[in-house]
N, CA and C of each residue as an Amber inpcrd file, in Angstrom:
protein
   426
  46.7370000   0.6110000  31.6050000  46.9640000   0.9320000  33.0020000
  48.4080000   0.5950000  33.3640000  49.0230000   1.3500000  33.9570000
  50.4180000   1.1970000  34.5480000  50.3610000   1.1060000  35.9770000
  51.1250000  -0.5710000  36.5510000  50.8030000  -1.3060000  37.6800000
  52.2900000  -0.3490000  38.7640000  51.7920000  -1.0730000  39.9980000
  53.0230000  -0.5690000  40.9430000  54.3690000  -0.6990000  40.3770000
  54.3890000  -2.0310000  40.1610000  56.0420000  -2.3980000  39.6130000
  56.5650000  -1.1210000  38.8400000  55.7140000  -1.1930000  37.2480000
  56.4040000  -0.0510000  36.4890000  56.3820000   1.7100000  37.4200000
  55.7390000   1.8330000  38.5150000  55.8460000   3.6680000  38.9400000
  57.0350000   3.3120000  39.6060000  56.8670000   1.8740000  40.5840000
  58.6980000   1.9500000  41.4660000  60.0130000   2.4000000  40.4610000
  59.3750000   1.8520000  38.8080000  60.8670000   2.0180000  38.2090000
  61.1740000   3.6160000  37.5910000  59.9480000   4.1360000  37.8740000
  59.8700000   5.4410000  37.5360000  60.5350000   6.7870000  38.6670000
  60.1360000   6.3100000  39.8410000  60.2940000   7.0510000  41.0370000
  61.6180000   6.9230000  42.1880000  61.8190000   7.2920000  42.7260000
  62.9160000   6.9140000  43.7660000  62.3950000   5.9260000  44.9930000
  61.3040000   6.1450000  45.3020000  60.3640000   5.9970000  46.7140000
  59.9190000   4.0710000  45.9800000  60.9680000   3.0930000  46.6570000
  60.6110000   1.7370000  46.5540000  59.7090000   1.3880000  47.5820000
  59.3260000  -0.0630000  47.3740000  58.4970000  -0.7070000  48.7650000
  57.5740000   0.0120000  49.2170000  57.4220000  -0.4360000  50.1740000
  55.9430000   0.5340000  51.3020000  55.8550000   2.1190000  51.0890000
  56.9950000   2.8330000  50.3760000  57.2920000   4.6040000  50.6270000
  56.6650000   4.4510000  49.5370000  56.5100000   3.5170000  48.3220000
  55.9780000   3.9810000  47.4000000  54.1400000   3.6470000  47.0970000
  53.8480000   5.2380000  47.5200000  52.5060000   4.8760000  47.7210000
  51.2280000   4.4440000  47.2050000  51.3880000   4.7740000  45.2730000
  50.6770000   4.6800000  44.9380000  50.9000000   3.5880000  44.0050000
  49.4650000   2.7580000  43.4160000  49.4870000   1.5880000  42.9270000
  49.4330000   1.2720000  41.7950000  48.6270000   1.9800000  41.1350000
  48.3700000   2.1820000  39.8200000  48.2460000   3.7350000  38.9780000
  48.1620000   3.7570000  37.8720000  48.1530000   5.2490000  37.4150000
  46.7040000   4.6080000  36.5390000  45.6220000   5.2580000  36.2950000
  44.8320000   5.1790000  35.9760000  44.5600000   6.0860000  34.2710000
  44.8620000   6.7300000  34.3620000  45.5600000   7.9090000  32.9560000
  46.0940000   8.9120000  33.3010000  46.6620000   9.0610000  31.7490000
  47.7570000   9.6120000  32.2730000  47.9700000  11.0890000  30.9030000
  47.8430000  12.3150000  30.7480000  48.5370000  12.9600000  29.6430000
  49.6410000  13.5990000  29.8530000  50.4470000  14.8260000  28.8050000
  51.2430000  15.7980000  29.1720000  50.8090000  16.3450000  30.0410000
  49.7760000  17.0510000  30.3580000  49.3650000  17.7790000  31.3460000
  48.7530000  17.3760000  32.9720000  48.5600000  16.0770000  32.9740000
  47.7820000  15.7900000  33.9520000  47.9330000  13.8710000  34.3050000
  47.5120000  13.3510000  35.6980000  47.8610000  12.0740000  35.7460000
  46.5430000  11.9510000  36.9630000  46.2780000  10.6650000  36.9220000
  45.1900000  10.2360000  37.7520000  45.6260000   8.4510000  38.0050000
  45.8160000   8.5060000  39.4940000  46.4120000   7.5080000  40.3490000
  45.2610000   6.8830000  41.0640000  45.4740000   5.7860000  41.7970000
  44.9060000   4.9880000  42.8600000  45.9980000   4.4530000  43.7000000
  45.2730000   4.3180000  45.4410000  46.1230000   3.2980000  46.0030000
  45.3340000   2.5960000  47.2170000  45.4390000   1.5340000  47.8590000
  44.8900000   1.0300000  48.0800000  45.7690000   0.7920000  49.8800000
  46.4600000   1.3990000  50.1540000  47.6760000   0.8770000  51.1030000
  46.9140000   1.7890000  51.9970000  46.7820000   2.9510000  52.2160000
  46.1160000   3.5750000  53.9850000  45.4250000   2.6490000  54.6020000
  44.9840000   1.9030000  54.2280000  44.4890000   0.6320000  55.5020000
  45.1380000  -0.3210000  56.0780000  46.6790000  -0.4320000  55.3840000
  47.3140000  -1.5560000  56.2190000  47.8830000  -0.8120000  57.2270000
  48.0560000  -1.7220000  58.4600000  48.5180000  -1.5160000  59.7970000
  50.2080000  -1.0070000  59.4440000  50.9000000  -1.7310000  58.2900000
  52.2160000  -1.4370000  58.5100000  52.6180000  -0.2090000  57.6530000
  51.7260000   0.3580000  57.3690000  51.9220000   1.8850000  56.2640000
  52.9450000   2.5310000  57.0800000  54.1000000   3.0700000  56.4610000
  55.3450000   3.8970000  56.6310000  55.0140000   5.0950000  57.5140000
  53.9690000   5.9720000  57.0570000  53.8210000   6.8740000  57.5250000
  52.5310000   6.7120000  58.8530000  52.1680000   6.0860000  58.9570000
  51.2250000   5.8830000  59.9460000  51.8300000   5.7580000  61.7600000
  51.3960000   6.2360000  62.1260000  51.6430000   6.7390000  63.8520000
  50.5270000   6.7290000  64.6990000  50.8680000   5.8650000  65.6900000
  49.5320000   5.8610000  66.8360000  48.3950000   5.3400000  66.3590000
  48.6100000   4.1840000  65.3750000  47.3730000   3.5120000  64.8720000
  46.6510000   4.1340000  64.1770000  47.2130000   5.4660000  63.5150000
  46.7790000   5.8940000  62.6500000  47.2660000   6.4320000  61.6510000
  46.7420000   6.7390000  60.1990000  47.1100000   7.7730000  59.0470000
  46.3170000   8.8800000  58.9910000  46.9040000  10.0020000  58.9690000
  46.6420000  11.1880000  59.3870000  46.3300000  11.3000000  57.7680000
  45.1430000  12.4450000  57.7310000  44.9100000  13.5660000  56.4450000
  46.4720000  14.0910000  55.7000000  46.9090000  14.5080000  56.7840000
  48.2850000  15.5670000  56.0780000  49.0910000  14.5800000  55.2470000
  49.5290000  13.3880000  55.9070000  50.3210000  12.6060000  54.4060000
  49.7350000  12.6360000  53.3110000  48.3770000  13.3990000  53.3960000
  48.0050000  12.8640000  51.5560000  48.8270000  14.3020000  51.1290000
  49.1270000  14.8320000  51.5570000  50.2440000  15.8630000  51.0310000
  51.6890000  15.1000000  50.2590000  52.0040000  14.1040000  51.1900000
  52.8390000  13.0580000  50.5170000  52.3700000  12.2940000  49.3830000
  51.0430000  11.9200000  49.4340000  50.5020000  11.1620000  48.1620000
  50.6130000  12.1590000  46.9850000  49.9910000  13.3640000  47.1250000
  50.0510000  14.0780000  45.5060000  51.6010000  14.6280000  45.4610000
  52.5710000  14.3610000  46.3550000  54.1200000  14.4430000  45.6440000
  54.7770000  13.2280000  45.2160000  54.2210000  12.5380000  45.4240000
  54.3430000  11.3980000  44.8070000  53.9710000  11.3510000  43.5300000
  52.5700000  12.2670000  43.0390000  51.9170000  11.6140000  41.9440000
  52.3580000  12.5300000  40.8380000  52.5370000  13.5210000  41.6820000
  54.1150000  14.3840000  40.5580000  54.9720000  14.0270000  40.1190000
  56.0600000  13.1330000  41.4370000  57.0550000  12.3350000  40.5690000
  56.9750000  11.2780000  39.6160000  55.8260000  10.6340000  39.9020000
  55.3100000   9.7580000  38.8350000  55.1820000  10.3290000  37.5130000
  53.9370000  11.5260000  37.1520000  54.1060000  11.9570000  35.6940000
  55.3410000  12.8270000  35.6710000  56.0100000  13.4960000  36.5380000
  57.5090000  13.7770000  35.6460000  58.2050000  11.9520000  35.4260000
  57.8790000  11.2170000  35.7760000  58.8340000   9.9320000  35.4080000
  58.4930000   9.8090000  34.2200000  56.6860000   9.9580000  34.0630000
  56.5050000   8.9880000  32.5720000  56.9690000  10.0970000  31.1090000
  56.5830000  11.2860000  31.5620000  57.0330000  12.6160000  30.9840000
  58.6340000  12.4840000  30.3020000  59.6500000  12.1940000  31.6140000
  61.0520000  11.9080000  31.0250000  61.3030000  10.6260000  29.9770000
  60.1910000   9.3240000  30.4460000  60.6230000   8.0240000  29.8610000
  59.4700000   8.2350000  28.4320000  59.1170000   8.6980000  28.0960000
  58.4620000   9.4220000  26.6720000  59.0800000  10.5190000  25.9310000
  59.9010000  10.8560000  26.7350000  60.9700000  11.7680000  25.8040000
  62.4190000  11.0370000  25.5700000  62.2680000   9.9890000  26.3320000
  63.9430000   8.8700000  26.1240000  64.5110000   9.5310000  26.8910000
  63.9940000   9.6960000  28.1610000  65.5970000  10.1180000  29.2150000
  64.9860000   9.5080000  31.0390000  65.3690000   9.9470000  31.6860000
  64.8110000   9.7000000  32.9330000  64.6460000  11.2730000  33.6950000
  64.1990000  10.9940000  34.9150000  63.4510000  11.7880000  35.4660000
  64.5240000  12.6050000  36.5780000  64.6350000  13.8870000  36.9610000
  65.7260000  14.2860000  37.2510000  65.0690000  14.0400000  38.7350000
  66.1540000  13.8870000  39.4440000  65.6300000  13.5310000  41.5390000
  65.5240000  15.0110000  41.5240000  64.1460000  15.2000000  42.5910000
  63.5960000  16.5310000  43.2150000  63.6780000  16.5100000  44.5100000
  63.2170000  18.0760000  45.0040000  63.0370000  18.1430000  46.2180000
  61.7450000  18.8440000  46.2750000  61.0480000  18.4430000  47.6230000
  59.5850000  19.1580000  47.7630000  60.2180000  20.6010000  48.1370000
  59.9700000  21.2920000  47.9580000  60.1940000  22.7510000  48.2570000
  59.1760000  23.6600000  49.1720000  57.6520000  23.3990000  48.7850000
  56.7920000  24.7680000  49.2190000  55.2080000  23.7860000  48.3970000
  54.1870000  23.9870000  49.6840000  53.3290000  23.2220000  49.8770000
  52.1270000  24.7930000  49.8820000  51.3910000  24.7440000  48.8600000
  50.6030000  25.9510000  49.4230000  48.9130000  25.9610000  49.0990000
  47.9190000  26.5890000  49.3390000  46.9850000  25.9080000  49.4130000
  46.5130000  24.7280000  49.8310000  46.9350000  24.1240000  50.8000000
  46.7050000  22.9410000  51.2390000  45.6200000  22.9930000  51.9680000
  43.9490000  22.2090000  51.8050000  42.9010000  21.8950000  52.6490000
  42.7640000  20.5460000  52.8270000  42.7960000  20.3600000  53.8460000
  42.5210000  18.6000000  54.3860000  41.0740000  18.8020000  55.0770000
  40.1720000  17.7470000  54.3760000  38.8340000  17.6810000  54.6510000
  38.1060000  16.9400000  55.6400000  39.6150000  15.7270000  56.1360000
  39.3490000  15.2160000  57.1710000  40.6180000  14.8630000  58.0040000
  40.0970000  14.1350000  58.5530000  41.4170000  14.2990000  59.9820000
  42.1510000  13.1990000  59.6930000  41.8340000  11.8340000  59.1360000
  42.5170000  10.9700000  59.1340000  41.8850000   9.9580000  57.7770000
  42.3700000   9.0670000  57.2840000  42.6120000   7.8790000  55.7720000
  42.7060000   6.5260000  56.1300000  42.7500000   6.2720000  57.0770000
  43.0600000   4.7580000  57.8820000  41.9420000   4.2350000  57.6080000
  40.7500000   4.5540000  57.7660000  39.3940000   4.1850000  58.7650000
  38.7610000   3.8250000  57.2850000  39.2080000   4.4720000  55.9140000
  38.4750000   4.4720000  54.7420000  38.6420000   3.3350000  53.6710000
  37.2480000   2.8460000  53.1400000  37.5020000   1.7910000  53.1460000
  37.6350000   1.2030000  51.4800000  37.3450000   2.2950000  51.3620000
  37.9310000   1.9950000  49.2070000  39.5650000   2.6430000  48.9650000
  39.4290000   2.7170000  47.5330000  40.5620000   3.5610000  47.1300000
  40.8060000   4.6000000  47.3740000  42.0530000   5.5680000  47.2880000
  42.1740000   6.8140000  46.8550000  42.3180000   6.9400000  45.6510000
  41.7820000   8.1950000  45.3490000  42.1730000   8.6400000  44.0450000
  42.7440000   9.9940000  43.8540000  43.8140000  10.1100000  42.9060000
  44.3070000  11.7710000  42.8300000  44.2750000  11.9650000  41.5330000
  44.0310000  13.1900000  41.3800000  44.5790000  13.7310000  40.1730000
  45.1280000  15.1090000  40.4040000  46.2650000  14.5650000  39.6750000
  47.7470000  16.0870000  39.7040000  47.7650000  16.6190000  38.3680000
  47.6050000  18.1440000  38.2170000  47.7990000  18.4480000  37.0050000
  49.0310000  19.9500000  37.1740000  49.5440000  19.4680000  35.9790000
  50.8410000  20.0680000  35.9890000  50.4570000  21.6300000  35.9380000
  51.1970000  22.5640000  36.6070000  50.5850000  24.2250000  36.6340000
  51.8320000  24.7180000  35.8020000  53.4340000  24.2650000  35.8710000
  54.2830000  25.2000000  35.4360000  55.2500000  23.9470000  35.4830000
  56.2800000  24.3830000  34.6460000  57.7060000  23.2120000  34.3740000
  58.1980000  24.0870000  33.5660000  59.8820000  23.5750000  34.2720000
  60.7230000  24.6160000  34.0210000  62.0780000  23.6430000  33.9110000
  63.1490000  23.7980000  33.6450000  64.5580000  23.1370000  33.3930000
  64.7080000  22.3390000  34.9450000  64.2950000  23.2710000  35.8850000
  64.8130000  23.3420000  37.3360000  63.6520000  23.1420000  38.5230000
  62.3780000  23.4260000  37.8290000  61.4080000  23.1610000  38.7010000
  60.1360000  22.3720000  38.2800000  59.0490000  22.1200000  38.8380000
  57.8570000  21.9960000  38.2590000  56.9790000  22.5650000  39.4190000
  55.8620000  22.6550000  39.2980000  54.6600000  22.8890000  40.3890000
  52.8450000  22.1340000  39.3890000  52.5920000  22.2390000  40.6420000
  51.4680000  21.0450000  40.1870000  50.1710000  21.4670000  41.2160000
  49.3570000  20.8660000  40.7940000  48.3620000  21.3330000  41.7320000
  47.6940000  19.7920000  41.9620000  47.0030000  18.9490000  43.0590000
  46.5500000  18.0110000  43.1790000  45.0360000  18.0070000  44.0690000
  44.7210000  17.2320000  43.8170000  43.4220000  16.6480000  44.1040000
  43.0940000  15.5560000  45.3760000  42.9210000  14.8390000  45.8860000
  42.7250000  13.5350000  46.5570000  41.2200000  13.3900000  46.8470000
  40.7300000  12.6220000  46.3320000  39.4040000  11.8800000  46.4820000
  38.7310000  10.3060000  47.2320000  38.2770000   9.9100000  47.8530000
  38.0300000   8.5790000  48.4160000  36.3330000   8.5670000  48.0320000
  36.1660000   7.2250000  46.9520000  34.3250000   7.5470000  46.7860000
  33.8340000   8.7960000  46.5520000  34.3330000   9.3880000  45.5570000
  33.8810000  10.6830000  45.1930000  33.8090000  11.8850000  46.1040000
  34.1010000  11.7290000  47.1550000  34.3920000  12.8160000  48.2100000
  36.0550000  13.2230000  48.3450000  36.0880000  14.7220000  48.2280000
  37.3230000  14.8760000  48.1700000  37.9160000  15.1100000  49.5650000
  39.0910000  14.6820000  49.7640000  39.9260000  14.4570000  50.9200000
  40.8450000  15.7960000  51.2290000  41.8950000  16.2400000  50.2500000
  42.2820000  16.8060000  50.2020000  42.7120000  17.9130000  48.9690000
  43.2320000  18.9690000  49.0350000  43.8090000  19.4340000  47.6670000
  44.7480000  20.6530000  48.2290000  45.4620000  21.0670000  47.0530000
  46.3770000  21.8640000  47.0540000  47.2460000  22.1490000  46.1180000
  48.1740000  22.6240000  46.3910000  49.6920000  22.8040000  44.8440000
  50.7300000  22.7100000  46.2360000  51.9220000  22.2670000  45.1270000
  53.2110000  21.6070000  45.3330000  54.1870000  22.0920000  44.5690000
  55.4710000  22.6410000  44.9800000  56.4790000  23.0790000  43.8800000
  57.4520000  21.8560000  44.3960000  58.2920000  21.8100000  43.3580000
  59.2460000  21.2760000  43.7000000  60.6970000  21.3860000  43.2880000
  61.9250000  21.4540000  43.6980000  63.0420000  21.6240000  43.0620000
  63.7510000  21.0050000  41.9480000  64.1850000  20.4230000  40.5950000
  64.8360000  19.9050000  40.2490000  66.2610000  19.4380000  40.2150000
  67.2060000  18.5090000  40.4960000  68.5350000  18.5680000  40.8730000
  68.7720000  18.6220000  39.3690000  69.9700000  19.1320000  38.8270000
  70.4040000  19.6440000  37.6360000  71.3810000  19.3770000  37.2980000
């Protein structure tokens, strides 16, 4: 299992931005995360005493940059900084993540990678009920 410490050294997103806690497994093709943070009061993204559904849009770009991190640090290089680009298929199953009282769980599996891009498709689950899902492209800086 790979703890918070090692994804901060993987990712750009330190401290509280970095949302997820653990990686649970991990292959070329695919990664499966946990996190445990939508219930604290001081979560980054949280507004009006609450965490909204739509940041878990932020959680599975996160869990992208994570397996492109471990992806680059298994080939001996690092991970090139991205940009979110284009969010599509996105269903949010509920309105809000605050109120819930286990883990999340995601799993992102890679759809396409390219010199310059990747796209991914993700999952989000809480107790076996899924939260959200969708695909994510993203830009590579080069």
């Amino acid at each position: 299992m790979i703890g918070r410490d090692e994804i901060q050294a993987l990712i750009p997103h330190q401290g509280a931005m970095c949302l997820w806690d653990e990686v649970v497994e991990w292959d070329p093709a695919r990664i499966v995360l946990r996190a445990q943070n939508h219930r604290h009061p001081s979560h980054p993204l949280r507004s009006h005493d609450r965490l909204r559904a739509v940041h878990l849009c932020e959680y599975g770009a996160q869990a992208m940059a994570v397996h492109g991190g471990l992806l680059a640090r298994e080939s001996g290089g690092a991970a090139k900084p991205g940009l979110l680009v284009a969010l599509r298929g996105v269903a949010l199953h509920v309105a809000r993540i605050d109120d819930l009282p286990g883990a999340l769980e995601c799993e992102a599996q890679q759809l396409a990678a390219a010199e310059n891009s990747q796209q991914y498709a993700f999952r989000i689950s809480h107790a076996g009920l899924l939260l959200a899902e969708g695909r994510a492209a993203v830009m590579l800086q080069t």
